[in-house]
N, C-alpha and C positions, 0 to 999 in steps of 0.2 A: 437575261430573259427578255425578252421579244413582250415589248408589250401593246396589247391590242385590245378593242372595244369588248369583244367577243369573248375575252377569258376575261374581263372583269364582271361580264353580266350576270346576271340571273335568271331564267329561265322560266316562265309558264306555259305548261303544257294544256292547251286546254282539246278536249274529247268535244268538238260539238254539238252534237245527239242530244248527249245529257250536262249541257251545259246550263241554259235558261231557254226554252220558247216562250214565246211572243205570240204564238197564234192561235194553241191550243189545241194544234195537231197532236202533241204527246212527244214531238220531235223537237230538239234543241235549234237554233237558230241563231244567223247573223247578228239579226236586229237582238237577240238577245244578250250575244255579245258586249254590243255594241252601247245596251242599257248596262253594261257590269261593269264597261271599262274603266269608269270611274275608283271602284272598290279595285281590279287588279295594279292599277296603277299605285294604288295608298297600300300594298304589300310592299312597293319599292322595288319592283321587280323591272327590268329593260326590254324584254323582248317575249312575244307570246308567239310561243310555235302551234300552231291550228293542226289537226288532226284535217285528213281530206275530208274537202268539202266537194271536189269535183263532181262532175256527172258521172253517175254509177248505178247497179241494178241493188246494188249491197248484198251480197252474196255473203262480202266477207268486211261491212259496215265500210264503205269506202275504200276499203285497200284494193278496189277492181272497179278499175278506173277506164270508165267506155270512153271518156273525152277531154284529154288534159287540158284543155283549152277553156272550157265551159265551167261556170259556177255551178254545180249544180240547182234547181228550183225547188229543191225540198229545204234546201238552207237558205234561200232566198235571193239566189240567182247572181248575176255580173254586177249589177245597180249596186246592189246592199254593201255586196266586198268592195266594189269602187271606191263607196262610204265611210266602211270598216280602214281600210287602209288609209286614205284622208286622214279620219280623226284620229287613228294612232298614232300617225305621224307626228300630225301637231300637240299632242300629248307627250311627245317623245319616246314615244315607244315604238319597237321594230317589229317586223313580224316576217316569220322566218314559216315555210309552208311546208309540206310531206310532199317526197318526190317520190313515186312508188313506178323506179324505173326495170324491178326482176321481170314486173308480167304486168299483165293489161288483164282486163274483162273480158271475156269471150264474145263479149258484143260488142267489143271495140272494132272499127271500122274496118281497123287490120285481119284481128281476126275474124273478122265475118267475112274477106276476100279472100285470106290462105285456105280456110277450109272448102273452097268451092273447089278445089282443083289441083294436082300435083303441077301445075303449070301457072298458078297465082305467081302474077311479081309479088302479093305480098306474103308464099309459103314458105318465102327461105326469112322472113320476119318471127318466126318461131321455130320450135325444135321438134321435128318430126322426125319419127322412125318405125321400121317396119316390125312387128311383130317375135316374138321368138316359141318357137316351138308350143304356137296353138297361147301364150298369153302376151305379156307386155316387155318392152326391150330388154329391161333387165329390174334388178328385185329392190329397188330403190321405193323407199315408201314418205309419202306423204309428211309435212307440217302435221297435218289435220287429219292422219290416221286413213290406213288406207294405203293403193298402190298410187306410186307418184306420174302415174300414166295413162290415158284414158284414150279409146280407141274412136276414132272416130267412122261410120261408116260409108260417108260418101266415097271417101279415099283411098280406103280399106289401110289409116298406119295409124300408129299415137302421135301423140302429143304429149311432151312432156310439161308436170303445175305441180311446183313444190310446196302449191298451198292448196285452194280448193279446184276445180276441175273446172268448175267457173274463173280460171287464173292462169290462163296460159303462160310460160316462162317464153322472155324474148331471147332473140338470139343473138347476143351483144356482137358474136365475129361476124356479121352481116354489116360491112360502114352505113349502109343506109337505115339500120337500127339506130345507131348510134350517135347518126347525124339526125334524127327524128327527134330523139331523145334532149340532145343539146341544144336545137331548134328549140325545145320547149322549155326549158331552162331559158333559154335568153329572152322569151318571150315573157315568160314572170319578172325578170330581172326591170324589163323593160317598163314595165309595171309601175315598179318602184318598191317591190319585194324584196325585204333585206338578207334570204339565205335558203336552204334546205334543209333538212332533216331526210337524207335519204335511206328508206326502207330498204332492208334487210341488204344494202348494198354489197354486201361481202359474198354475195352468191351470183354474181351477172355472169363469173368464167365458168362456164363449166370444164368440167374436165375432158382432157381429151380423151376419145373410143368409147364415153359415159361408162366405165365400167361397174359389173356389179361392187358392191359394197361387202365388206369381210367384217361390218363388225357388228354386236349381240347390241353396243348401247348407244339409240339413236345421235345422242349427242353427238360421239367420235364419228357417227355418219358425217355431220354435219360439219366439222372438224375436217374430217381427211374427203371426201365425195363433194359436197356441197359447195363448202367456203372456198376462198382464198385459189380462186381459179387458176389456171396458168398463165390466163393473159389481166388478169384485176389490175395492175397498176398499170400498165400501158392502158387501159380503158381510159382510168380514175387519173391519169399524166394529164391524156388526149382531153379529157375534160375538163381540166383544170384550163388548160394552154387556149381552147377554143373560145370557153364560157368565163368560169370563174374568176379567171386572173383578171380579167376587162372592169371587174365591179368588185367594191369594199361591202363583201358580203360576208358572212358567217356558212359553216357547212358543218354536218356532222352524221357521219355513216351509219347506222345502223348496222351490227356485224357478229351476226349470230356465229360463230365458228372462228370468231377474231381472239388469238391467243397473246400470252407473253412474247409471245417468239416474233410472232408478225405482227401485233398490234403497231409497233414502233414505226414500222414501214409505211403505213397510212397515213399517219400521222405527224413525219418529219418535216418541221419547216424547209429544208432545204429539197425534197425530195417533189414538193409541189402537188400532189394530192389533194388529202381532206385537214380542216384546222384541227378535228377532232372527231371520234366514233363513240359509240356507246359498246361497250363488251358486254359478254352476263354472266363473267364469273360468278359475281356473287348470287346473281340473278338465279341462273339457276344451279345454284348451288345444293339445293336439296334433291334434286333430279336422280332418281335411280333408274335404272338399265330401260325398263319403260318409257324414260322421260319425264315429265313434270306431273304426269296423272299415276306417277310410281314414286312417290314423294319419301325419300331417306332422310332420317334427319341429321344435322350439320351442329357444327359447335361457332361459338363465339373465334375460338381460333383460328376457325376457319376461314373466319367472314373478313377479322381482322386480317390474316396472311394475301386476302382477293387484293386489299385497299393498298396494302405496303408493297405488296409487287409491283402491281399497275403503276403507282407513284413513282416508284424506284424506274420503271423500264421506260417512262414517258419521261423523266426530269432532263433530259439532256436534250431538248430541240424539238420536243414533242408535246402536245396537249391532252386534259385529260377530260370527259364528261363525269360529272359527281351526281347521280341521283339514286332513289330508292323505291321508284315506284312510277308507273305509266299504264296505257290503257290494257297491259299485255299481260298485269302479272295482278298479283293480291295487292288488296290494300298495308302501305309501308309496316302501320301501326301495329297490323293483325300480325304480322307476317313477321316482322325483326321487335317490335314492342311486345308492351301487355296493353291488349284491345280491352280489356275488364277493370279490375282494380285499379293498375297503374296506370289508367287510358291515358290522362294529360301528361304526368310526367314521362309519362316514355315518349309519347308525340312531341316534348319539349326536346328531348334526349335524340331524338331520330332529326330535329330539325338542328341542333346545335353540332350534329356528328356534319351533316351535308355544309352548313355552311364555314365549316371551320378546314375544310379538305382545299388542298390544291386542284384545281382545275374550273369547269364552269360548270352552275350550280343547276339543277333541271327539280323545279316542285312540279307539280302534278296537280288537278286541279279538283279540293278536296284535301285534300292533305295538308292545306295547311288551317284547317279546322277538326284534323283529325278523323275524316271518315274513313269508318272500317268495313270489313268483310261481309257480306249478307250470307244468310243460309235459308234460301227461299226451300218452304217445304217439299217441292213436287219440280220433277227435268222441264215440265212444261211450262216452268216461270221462266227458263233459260234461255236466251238467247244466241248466244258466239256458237259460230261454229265449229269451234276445236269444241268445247264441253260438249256439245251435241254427240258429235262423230266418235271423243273417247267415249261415250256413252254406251254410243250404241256396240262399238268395237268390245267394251266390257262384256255386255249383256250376251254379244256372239259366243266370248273368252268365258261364258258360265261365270261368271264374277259375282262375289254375294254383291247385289244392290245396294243394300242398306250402309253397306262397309264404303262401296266406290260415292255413296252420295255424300260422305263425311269427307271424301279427298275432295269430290265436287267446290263442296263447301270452305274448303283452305286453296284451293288452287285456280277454280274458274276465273276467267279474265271478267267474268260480269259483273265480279268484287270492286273490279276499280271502276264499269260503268253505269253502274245506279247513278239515278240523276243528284246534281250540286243539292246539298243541302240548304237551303237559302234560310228557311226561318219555318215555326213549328206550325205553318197554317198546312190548307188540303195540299197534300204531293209537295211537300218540303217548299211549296212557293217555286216550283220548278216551271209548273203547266197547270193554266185550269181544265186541262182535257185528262184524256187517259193516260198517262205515261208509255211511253215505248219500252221501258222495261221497270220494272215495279222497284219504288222507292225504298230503300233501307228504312223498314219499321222504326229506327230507332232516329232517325232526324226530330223527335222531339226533344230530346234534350244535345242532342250534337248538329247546331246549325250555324249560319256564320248571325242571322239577328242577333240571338244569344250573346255571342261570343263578343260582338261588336262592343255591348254594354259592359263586358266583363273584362277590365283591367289587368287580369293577369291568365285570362284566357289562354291558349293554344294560339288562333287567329292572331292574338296582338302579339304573342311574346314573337311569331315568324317575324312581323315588320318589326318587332327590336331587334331580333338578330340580321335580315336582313339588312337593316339601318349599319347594325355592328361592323361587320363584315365590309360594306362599304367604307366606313371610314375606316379599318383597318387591314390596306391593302397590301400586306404582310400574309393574311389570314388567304389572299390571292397568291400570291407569288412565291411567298417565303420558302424554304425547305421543310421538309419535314420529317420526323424519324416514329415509330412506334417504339414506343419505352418497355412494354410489359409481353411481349410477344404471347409469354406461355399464360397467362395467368385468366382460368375458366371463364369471369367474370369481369374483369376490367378492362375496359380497352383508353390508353395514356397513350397523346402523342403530345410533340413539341412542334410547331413553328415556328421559325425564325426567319431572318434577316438581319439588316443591318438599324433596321427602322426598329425592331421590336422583337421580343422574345417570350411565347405565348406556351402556358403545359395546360393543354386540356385534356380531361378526364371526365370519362362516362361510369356508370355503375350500370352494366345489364343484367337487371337483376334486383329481387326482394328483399335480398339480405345486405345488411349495409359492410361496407367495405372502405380500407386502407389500404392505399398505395405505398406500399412499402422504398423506399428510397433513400439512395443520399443525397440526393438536391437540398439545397437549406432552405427549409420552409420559409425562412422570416427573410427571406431576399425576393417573394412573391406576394402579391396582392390581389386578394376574389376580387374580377371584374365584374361577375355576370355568372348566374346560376340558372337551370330551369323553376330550381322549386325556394320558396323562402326559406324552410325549414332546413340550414344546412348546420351539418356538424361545426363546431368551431374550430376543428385543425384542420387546415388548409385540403392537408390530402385527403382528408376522411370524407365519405361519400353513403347518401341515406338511398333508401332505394330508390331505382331511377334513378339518378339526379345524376346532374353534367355541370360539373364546373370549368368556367375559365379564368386561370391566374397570369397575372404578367410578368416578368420578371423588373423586377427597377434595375 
């Protein structure tokens, strides 16, 4: 095993927006940052990946991006991040940025010169095409609900935007795209930026003749139409060879449609790509034929089979990203915990599952004090544009209301962006202005002030386990097997090496539970628990709770 700075780290994601402002616009900010970095640093964590900050109109909160070059001046401009990077530095921490190279802004310079003209040098920088039979090229639909095509009329063709129509998709077979694109990659690098986070990168190939789509469940759209284009590794080679290989940087794809099958291919040390991608099996694993706003429910089996696959199909020359929550999906706690009764031990139980996995570790920012889900009364608290659009899609679809406001309420992405809970004064200590999107009501008793005083809080026990995991880089590298595959309720793995020999055991779940086994109990000793209160044989587990035993 290939060892490197990058799969021993840990990862903070931090959202911007609703991170901390400083000026009282209601908007998150640099300088905010910048006041926190002290408290991300005492998590223990190495590297903070930033959500865009770039210049943008926010269509789609940053991911349409008018100017890759520019800080933008709503986060506090070139100066601030100048600043920002400086003191991470010398704190020691990295800071790895969002490369959102599928589509630009509509107001990006480019696309404001393609759409003047079928004769723009910059028209073959996007994907135009002409019309079919009175609507659009063909029946491919949107991220964000809706046709994934939009007509423009000076020109009389579409435009193809796999997100919002304010998102034009580039045209990665154009070399001048894609020398645009690695031009701006060297220029952060240049910086003194230690990596990317590239959005949704497993969609830049399109398919060749764009054909229609044959299937009912958007996902397999995204799978077989979308992902994994024909030409994606010659792109993601080309950019490796031109950019990446030149600097000791970190990388990691975002890859909506990235399977078992091809995950590997990304991923291969030898193959020269990306160090690692994020997939969502697990992610979206509750996704029915609708998508994420058609929500099925899923078993513990399930969830465990996503973890032992990935593991197993990555362990020979490949890396793997381990997280459970980002600005894209529900809060961890709500979504795989119990947000209610078991609030803390399951958030102990979700944070001991993440950092005891093989691969690198991704918190979220919030989550490691346990914030959960909001259920703002009324669409008009809502912000994202995907909840807006299946909304309105619903209410076209005759959908009882009341029924789609309760999926609202477990699935919108707004759940992971209500502003950081900071302490119980006005607006969580977030902003003394308005907030840009309204505070999860229950930051009175779930904040990190709180939590700070409280010795066996959520907050602390993260920096013990992250502490843990650090000094046992085993719990990094080691192999690992899942013990219990079938069993409703427990999820039992082993890691090892040569160094150490570690059985950890989660209880998901109320009711208390034994691991049934012939391991000899009295050859292991409890290192580290979520909760005090634990049964006294080794294997037995109270609800919630996650044990880890070593072996002598």
């Amino acid at each position: 095993m290939n060892k490197k700075w990058w799969k021993e780290s840990v990862v903070y994601q931090i959202y911007p927006r609703s991170f901390m402002d400083t000026t009282g616009n209601g908007v998150g900010d640099i300088q905010g940052i910048l006041k926190k970095l002290d408290y991300i640093k005492s998590l223990g964590v190495d590297v903070i990946w930033l959500c865009p900050i770039y210049e943008s109109p926010n269509d789609d909160n940053g991911y349409d991006i008018s100017h890759y070059r520019k800080i933008s001046e709503d986060f506090g401009g070139q100066a601030a991040f100048d600043v920002l990077l400086e003191q991470m530095h010398q704190k020691g921490l990295k800071l790895v940025m969002d490369l959102v190279a599928n589509h630009t802004s509509d107001e990006h310079h480019w696309f404001q010169e393609a759409k003047k003209s079928k004769d723009s040098p910059f028209r073959d920088y996007y994907i135009w095409r002409d019309g079919r039979n009175g609507g659009p090229p063909n029946n491919w639909t949107s991220f964000f609900s809706g046709s994934a095509w939009q007509y423009d009329d000076t020109t009389k063709q579409y435009y193809l935007h796999y997100f919002t129509k304010k998102q034009p998709d580039l045209n990665w077979d154009n070399p001048k795209v894609r020398k645009e694109i690695f031009d701006v990659v060297e220029y952060w690098f240049k910086k003194g930026v230690d990596g990317f986070r590239m959005d949704v990168i497993s969609l830049i190939s399109k398919p060749d003749g764009l054909p229609d789509t044959t299937f009912e469940k958007f996902q397999d759209t995204i799978v077989h139409n979308y992902a994994n284009g024909p030409k994606i590794h010659q792109y993601l080679r080309e950019m490796n060879q031109e950019v990446l290989s030149k600097y000791d940087i970190m990388t990691v794809g975002e890859g909506p449609g990235i399977d078992l099958k091809n995950g590997p291919l990304y991923v291969g040390e030898d193959r020269k790509e990306l160090d690692m991608v994020f997939h969502f099996d697990h992610m979206f694993i509750d996704c029915g034929i609708g998508g994420k706003y058609d929500p099925q429910p899923f078993t513990l089996n399930q969830f465990k089979k996503v973890f032992t696959q990935w593991d197993e199909a990555l362990k020979h020359g490949g890396w793997g990203s381990i997280f459970l929550g980002n600005h894209d999906f529900s809060r961890m706690v709500s979504r795989f915990g119990d947000d209610g009764e078991y609030h803390r031990e399951s958030a102990k139980l979700l944070a001991t599952l993440l950092l005891t996995m093989r691969g690198t570790v991704y918190v979220y920012q919030g989550d490691e004090i346990g914030m959960t889900n909001v259920a703002y009364p009324n669409i008009s608290d809502y912000n994202d544009v995907e909840t807006l659009n299946a909304w309105k899609e619903a209410e076209q679809n005759g959908q009882n209301m009341n029924a789609f406001m309760s999926i609202v309420h477990s699935q919108s992405r707004d759940n992971a962006r209500t502003p950081v809970q900071w302490n119980d004064k006005k607006n969580a200590g977030f902003s003394t202005g308005t907030p840009w999107l309204r505070v999860n009501p229950n930051y009175t008793r779930i904040n990190v002030a709180q939590q700070e005083e409280d010795p066996s809080s959520i907050l602390n026990f993260y920096r013990e386990m992250i502490a843990f995991r650090k000094a046992n880089p085993t719990l990094v590298y080691g192999d690992y097997e899942c013990l219990d595959g079938e069993h409703p309720q427990l999820y039992v793995y082993r890691r090892w090496d040569e160094e150490g020999d570690f059985l950890i055991l989660h209880n998901f779940g109320d009711a208390p539970q034994t691991f049934d086994t012939d391991l000899p109990e009295e050859e292991y000793a409890l290192i580290k628990s979520n909760s005090d209160t634990f049964a006294s044989e080794k294997f037995s587990l109270g609800a919630w709770q996650s044990k880890i035993l070593k072996r002598s």
